[in-house]
VEXDREN-2710 file (C-alpha; in Angstrom, 1 decimal):
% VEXDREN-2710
k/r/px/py/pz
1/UNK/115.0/73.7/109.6
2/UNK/114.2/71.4/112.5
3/UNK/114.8/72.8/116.0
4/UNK/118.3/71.5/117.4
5/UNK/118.0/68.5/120.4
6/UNK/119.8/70.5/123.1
7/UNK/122.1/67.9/125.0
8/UNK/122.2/67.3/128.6
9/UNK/124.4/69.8/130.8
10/UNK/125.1/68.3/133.8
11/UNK/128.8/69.8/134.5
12/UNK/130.8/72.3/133.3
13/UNK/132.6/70.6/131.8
14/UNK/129.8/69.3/129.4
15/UNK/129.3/73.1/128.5
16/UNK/132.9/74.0/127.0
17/UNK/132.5/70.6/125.2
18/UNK/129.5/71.2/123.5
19/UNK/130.2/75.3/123.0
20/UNK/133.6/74.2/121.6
21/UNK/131.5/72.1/119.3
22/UNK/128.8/75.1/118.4
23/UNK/132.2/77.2/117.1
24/UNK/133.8/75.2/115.0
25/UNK/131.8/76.2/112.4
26/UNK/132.0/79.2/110.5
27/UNK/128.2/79.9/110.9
28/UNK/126.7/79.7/114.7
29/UNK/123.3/79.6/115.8
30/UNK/122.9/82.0/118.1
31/UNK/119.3/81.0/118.9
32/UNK/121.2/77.3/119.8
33/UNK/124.0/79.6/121.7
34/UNK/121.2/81.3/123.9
35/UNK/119.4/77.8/124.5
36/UNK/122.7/76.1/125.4
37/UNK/123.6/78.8/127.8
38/UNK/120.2/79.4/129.4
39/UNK/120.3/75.6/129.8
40/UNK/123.2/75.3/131.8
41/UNK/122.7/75.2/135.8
42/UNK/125.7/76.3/137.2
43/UNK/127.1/74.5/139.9
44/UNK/129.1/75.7/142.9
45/UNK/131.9/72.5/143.1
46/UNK/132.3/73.0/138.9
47/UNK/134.2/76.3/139.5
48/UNK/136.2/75.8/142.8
49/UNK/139.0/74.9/140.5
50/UNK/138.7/78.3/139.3
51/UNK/138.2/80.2/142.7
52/UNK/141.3/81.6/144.0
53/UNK/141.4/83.1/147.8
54/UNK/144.2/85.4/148.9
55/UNK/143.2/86.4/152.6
56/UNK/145.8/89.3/151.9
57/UNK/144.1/90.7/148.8
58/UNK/140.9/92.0/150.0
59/UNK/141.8/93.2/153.5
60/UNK/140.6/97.0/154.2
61/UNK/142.6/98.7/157.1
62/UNK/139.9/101.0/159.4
63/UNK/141.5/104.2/160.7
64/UNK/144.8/103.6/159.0
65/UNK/145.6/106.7/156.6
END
């Protein structure tokens, strides 16, 4: 079988595309899976819409018992 043509993976959005594409079928090449993933250069501004802050959340009180 002739080695899969990896697409281009500029955003994140071209990821999900192309792994929603890998499982719809019943069979996966995982050897594809691993390429895909290990292709993929994650970028910063891709998952600020995923990145939530709460100022409140993380806040660690010294002395206070």
């Amino acid at each position: 079988m002739a080695e899969k043509q990896l697409p281009a993976l500029d955003t994140l959005n071209d990821l999900v595309q192309e792994l929603r594409t890998v499982f719809q079928s019943d069979s996966v090449d995982v050897d594809y899976l691993r390429a895909l993933l290990a292709a993929y250069k994650s970028n910063p501004k891709d998952w600020k819409q995923y990145a939530v802050f709460d100022p409140y959340r993380y806040v660690i009180s010294y002395g206070l018992y």
